[in-house]
TIBALUM-525176 format. One record per atom (N, C-alpha, C): atom name; x, y, z; residue number from 1; residue in three letters. Coordinates in nm, 2 decimals, decimal comma. Layout:
N
<'CA'; <X; Y; Z>; NUM; 'ALA'> ...
END
This chain:
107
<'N'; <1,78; -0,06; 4,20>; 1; 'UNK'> <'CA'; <1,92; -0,10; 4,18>; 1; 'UNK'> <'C'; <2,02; -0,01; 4,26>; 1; 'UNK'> <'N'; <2,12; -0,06; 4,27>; 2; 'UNK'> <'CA'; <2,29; 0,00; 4,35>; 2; 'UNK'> <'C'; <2,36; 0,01; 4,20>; 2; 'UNK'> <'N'; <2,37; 0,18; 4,17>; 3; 'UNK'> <'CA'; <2,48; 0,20; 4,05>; 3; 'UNK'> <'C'; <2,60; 0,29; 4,16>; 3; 'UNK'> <'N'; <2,65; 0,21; 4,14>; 4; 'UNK'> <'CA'; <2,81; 0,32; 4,19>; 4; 'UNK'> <'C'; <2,88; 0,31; 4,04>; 4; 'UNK'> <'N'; <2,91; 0,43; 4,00>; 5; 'UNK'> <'CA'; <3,01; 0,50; 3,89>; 5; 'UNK'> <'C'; <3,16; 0,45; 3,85>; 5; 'UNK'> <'N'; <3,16; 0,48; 3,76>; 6; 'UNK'> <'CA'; <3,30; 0,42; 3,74>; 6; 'UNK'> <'C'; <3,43; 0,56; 3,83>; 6; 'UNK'> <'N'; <3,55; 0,46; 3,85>; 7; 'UNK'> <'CA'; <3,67; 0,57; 3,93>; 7; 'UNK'> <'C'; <3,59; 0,57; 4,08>; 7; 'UNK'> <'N'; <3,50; 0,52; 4,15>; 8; 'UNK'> <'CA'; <3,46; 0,57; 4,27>; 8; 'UNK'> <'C'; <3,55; 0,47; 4,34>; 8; 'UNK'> <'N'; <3,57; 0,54; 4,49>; 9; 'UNK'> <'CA'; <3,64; 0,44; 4,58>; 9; 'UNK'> <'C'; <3,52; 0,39; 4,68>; 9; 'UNK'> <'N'; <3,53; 0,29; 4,74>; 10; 'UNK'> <'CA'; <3,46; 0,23; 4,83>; 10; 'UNK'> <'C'; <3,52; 0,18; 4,92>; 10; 'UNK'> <'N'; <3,53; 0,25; 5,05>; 11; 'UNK'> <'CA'; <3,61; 0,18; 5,19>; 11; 'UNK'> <'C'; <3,57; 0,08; 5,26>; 11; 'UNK'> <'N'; <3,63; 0,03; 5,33>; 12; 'UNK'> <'CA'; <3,59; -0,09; 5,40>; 12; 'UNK'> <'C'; <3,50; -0,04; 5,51>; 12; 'UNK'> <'N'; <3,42; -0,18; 5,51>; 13; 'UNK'> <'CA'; <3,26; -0,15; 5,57>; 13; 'UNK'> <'C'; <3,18; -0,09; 5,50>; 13; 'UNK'> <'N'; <3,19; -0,04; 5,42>; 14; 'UNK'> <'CA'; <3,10; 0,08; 5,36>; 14; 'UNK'> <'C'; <2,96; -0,03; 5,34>; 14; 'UNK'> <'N'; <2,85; 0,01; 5,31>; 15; 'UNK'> <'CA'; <2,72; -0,05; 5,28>; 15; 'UNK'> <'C'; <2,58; 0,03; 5,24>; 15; 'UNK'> <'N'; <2,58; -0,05; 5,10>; 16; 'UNK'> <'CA'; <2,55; 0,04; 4,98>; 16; 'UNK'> <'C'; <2,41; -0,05; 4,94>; 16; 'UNK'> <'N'; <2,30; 0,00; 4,96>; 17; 'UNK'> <'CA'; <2,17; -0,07; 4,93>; 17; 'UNK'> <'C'; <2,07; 0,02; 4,81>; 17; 'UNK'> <'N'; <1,99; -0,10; 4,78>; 18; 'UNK'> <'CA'; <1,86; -0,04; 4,68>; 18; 'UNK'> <'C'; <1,83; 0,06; 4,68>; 18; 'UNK'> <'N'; <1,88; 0,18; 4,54>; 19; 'UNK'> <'CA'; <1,81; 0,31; 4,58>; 19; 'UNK'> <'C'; <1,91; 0,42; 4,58>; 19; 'UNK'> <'N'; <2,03; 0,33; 4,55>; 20; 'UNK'> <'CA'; <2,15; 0,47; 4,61>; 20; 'UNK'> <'C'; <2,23; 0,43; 4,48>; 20; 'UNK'> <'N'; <2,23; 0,56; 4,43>; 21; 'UNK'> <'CA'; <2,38; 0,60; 4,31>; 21; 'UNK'> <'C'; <2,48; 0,67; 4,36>; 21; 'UNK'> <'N'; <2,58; 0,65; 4,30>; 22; 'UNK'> <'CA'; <2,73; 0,72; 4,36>; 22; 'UNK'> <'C'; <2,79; 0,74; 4,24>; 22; 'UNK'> <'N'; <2,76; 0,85; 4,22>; 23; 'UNK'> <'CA'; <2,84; 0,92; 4,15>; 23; 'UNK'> <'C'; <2,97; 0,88; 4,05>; 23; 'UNK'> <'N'; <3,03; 0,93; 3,94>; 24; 'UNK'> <'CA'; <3,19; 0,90; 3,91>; 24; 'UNK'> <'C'; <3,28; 0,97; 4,01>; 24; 'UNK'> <'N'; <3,35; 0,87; 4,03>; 25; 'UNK'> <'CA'; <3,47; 1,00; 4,11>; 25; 'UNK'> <'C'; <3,47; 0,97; 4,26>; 25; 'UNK'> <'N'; <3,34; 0,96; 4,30>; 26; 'UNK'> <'CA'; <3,32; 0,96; 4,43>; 26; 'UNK'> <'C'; <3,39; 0,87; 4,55>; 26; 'UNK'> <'N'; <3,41; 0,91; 4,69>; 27; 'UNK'> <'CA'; <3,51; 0,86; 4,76>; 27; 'UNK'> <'C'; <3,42; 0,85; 4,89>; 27; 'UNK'> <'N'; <3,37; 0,68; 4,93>; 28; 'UNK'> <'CA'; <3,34; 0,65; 5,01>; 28; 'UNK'> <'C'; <3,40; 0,62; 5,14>; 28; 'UNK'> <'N'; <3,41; 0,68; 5,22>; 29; 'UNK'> <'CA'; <3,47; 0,66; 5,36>; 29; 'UNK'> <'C'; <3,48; 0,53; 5,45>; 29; 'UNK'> <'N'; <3,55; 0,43; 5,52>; 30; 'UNK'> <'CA'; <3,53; 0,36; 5,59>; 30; 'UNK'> <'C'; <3,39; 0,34; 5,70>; 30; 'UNK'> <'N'; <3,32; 0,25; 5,69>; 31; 'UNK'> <'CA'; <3,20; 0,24; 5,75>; 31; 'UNK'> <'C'; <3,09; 0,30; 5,76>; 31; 'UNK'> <'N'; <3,07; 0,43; 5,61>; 32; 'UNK'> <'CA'; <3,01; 0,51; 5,56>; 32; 'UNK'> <'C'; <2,82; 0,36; 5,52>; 32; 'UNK'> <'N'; <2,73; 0,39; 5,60>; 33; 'UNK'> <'CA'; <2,58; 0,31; 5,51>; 33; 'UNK'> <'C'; <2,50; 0,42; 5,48>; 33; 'UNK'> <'N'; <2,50; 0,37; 5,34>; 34; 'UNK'> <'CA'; <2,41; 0,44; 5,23>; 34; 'UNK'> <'C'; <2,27; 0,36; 5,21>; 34; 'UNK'> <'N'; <2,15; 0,43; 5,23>; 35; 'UNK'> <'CA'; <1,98; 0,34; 5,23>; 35; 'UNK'> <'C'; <1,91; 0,49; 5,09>; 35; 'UNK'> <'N'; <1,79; 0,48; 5,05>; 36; 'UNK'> <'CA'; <1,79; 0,52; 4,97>; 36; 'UNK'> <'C'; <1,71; 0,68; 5,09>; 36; 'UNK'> <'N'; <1,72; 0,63; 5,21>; 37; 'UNK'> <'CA'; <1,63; 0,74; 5,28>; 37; 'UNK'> <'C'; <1,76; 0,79; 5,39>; 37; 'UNK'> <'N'; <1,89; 0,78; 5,36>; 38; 'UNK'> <'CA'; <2,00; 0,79; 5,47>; 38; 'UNK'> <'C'; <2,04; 0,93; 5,40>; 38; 'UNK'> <'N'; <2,03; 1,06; 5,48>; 39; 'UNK'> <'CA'; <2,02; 1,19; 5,47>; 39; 'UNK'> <'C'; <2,21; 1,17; 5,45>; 39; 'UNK'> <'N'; <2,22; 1,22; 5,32>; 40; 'UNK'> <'CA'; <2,38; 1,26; 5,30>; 40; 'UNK'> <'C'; <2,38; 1,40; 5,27>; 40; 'UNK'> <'N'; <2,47; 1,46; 5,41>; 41; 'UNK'> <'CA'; <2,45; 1,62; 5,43>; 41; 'UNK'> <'C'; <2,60; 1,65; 5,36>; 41; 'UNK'> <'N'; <2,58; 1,73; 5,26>; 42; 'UNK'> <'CA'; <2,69; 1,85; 5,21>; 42; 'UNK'> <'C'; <2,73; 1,96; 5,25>; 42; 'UNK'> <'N'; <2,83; 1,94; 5,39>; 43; 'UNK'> <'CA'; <2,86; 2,01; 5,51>; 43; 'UNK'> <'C'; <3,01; 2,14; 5,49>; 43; 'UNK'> <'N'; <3,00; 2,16; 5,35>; 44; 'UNK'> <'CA'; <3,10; 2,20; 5,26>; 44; 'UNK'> <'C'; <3,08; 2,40; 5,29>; 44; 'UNK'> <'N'; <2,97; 2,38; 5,27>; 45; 'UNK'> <'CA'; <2,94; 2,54; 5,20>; 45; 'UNK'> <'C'; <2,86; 2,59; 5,29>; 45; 'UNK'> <'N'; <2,85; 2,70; 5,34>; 46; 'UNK'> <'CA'; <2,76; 2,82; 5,44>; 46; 'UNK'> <'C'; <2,68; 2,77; 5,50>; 46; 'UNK'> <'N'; <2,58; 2,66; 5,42>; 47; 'UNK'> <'CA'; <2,39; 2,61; 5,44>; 47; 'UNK'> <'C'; <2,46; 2,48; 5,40>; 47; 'UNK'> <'N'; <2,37; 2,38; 5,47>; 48; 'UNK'> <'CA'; <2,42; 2,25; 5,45>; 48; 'UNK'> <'C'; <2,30; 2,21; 5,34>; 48; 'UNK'> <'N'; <2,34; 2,15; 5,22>; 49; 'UNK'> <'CA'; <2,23; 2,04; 5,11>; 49; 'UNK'> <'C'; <2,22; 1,90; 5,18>; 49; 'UNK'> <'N'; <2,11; 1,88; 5,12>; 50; 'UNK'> <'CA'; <2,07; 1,72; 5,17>; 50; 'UNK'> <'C'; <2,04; 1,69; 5,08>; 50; 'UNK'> <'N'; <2,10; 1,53; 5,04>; 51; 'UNK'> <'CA'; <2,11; 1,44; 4,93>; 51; 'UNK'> <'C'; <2,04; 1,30; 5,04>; 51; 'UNK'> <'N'; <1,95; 1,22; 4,93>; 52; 'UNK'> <'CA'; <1,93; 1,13; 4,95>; 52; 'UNK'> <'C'; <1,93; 1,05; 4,86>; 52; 'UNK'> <'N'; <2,00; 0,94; 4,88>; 53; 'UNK'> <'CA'; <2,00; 0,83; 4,75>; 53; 'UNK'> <'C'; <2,10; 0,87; 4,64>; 53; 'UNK'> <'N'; <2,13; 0,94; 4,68>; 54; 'UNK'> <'CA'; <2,24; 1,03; 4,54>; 54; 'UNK'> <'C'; <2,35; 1,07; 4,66>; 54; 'UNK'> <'N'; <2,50; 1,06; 4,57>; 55; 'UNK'> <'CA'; <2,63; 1,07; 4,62>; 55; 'UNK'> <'C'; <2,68; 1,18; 4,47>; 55; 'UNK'> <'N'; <2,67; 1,33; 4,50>; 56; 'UNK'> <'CA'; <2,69; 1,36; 4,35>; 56; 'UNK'> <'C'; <2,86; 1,35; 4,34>; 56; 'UNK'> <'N'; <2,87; 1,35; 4,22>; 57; 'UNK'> <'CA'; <3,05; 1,32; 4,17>; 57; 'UNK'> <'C'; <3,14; 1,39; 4,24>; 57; 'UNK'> <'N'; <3,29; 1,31; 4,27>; 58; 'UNK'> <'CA'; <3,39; 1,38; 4,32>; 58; 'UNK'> <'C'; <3,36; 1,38; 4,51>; 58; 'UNK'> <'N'; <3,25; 1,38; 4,59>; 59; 'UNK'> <'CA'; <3,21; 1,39; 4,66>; 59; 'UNK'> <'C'; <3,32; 1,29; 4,77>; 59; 'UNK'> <'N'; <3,37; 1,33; 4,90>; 60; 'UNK'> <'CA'; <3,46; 1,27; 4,96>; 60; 'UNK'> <'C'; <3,31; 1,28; 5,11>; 60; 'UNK'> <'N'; <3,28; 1,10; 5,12>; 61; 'UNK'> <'CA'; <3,17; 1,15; 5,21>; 61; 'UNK'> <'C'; <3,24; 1,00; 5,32>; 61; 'UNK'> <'N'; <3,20; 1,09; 5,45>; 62; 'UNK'> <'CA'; <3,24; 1,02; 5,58>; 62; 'UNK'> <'C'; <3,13; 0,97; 5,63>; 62; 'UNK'> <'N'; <3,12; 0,91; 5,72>; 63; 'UNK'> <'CA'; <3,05; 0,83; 5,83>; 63; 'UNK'> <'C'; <2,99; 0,96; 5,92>; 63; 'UNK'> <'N'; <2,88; 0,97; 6,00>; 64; 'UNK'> <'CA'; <2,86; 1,11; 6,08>; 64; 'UNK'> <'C'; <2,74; 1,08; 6,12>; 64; 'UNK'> <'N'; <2,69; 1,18; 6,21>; 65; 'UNK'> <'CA'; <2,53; 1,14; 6,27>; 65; 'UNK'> <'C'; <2,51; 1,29; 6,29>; 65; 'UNK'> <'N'; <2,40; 1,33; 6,31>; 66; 'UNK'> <'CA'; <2,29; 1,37; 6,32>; 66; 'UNK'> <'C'; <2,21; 1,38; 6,48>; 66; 'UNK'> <'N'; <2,17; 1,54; 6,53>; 67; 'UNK'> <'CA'; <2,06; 1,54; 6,64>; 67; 'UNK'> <'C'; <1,92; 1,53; 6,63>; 67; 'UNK'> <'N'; <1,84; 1,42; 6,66>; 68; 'UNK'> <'CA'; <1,72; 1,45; 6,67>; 68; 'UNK'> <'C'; <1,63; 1,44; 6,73>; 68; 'UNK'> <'N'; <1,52; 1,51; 6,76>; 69; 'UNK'> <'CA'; <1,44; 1,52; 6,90>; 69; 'UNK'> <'C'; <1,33; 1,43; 6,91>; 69; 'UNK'> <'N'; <1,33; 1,37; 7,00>; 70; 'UNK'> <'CA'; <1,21; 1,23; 6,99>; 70; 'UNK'> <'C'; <1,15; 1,33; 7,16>; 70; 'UNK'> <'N'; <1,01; 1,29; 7,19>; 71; 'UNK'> <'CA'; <0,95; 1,27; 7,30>; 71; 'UNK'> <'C'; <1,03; 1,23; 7,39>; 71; 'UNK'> <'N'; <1,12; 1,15; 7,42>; 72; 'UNK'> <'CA'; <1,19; 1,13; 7,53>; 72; 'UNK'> <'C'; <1,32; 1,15; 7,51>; 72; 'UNK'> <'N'; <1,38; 1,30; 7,43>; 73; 'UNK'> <'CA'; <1,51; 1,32; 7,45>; 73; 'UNK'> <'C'; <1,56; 1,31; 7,31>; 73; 'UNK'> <'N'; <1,67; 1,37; 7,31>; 74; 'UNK'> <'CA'; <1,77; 1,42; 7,19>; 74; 'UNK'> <'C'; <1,85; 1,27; 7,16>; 74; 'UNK'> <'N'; <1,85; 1,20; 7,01>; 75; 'UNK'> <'CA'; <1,94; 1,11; 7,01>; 75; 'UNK'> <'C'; <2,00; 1,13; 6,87>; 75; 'UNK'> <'N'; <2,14; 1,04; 6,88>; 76; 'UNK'> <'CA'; <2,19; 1,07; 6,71>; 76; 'UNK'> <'C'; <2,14; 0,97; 6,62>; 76; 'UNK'> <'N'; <2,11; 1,00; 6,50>; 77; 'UNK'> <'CA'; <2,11; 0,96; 6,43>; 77; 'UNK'> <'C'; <2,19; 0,95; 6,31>; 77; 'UNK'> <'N'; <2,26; 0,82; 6,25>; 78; 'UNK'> <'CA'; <2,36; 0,78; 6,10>; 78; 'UNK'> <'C'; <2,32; 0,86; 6,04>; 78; 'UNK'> <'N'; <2,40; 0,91; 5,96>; 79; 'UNK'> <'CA'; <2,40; 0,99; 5,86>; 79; 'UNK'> <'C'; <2,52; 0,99; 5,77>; 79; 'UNK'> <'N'; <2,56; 1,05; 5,68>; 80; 'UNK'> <'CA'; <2,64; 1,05; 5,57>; 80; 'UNK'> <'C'; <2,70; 1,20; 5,59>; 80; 'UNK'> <'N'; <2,78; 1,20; 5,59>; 81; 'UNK'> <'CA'; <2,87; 1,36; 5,59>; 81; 'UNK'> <'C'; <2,95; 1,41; 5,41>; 81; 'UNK'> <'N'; <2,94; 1,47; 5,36>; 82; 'UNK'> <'CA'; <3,03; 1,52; 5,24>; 82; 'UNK'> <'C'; <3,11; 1,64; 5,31>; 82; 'UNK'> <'N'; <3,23; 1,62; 5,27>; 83; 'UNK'> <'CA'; <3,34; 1,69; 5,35>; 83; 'UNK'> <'C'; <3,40; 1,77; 5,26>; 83; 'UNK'> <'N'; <3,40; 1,72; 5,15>; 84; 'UNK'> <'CA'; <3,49; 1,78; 5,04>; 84; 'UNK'> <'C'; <3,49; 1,72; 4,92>; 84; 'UNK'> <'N'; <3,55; 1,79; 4,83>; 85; 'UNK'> <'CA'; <3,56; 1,73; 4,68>; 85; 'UNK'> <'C'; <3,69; 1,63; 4,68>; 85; 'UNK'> <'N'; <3,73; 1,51; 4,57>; 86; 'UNK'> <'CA'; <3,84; 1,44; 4,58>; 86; 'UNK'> <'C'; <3,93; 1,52; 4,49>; 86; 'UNK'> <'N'; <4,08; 1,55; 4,52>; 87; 'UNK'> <'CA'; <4,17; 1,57; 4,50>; 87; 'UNK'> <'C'; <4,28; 1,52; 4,47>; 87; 'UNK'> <'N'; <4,34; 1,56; 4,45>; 88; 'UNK'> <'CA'; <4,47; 1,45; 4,35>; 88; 'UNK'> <'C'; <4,56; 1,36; 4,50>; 88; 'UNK'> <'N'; <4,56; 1,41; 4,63>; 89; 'UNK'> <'CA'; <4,59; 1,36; 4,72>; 89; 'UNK'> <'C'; <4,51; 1,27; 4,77>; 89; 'UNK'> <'N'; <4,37; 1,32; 4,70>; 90; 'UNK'> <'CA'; <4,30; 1,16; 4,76>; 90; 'UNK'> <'C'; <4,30; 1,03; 4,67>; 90; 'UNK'> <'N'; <4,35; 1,07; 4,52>; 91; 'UNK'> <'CA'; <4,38; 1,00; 4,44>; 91; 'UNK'> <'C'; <4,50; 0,90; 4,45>; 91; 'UNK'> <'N'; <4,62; 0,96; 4,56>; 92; 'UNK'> <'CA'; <4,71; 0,91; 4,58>; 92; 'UNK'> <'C'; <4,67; 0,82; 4,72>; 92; 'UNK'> <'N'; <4,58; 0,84; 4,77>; 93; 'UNK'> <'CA'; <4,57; 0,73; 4,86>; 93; 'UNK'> <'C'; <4,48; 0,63; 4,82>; 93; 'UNK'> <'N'; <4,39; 0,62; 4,73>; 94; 'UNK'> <'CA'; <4,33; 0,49; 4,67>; 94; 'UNK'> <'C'; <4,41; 0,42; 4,55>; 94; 'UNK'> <'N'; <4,53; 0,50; 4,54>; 95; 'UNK'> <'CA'; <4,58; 0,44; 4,42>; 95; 'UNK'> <'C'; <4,64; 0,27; 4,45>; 95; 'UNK'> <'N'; <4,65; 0,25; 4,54>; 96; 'UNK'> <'CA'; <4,75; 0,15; 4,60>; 96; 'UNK'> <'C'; <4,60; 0,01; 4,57>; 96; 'UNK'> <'N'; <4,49; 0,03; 4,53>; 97; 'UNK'> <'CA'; <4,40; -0,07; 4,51>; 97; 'UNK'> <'C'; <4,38; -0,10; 4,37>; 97; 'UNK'> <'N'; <4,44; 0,07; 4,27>; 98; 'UNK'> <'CA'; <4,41; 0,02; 4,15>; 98; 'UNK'> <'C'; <4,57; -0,09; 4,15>; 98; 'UNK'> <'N'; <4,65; -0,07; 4,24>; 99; 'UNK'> <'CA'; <4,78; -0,15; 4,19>; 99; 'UNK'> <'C'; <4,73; -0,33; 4,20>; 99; 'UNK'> <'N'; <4,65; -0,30; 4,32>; 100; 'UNK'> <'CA'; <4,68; -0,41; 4,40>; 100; 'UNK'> <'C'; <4,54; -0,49; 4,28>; 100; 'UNK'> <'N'; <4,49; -0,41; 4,23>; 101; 'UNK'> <'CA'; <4,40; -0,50; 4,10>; 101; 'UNK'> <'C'; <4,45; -0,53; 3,96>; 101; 'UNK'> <'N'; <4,52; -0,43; 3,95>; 102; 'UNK'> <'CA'; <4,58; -0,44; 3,82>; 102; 'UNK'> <'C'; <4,71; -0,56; 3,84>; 102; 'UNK'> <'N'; <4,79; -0,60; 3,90>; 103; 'UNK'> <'CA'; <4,85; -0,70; 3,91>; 103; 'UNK'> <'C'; <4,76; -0,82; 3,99>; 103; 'UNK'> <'N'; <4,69; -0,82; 4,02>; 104; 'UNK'> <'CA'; <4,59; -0,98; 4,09>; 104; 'UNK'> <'C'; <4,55; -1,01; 4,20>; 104; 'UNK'> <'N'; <4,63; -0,90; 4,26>; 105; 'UNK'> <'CA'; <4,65; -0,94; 4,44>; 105; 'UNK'> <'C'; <4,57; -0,90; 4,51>; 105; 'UNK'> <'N'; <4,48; -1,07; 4,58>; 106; 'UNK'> <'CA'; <4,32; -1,06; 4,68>; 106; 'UNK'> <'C'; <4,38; -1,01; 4,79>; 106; 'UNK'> <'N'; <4,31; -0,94; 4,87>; 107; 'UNK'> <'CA'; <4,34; -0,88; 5,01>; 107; 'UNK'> <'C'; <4,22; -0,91; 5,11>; 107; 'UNK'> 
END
């Protein structure tokens, strides 16, 4: 199953498959794909974590790639970036969807 949490934002494009939870709170970035094997690096702190299939709470995660070495050369690879925790300024920028739900209006 695909559980995304209650309060999470989800941006346009985003794509969210079998295998992946997202946290409460959490803030999905525009054109951000989540697989249950798509390495989501937590690029926040000293040493980077790696999440897969899990988006932990509050998490503000972007679109990003990855180097990796194949036999014939270095290529990027999709990945998931966590940048930061959500803040009340990020709250003020998805607020404009709870409006646009709470009064009816399809976009």
């Amino acid at each position: 199953p695909v559980v995304i949490e209650d309060s999470a934002f989800v941006g346009s494009r985003v794509i969210v498959t079998e295998g992946v939870r997202v946290e409460k709170g959490a803030v999905l970035g525009a054109g951000v794909v989540l697989t249950s094997s798509t390495q989501i690096i937590d690029v926040t702190g000293p040493e980077e974590i790696v999440y897969k299939g899990h988006v932990p709470a509050r998490s503000v995660v972007v679109a990003g790639t990855r180097t990796k070495e194949f036999p014939s050369g270095h290529y990027q690879l999709q990945t998931a970036l966590i940048i930061g925790e959500r803040r009340e300024s990020t709250d003020q920028k998805t607020s404009l969807n709870d409006a646009l739900r709470e009064f009816g209006v399809s976009v």
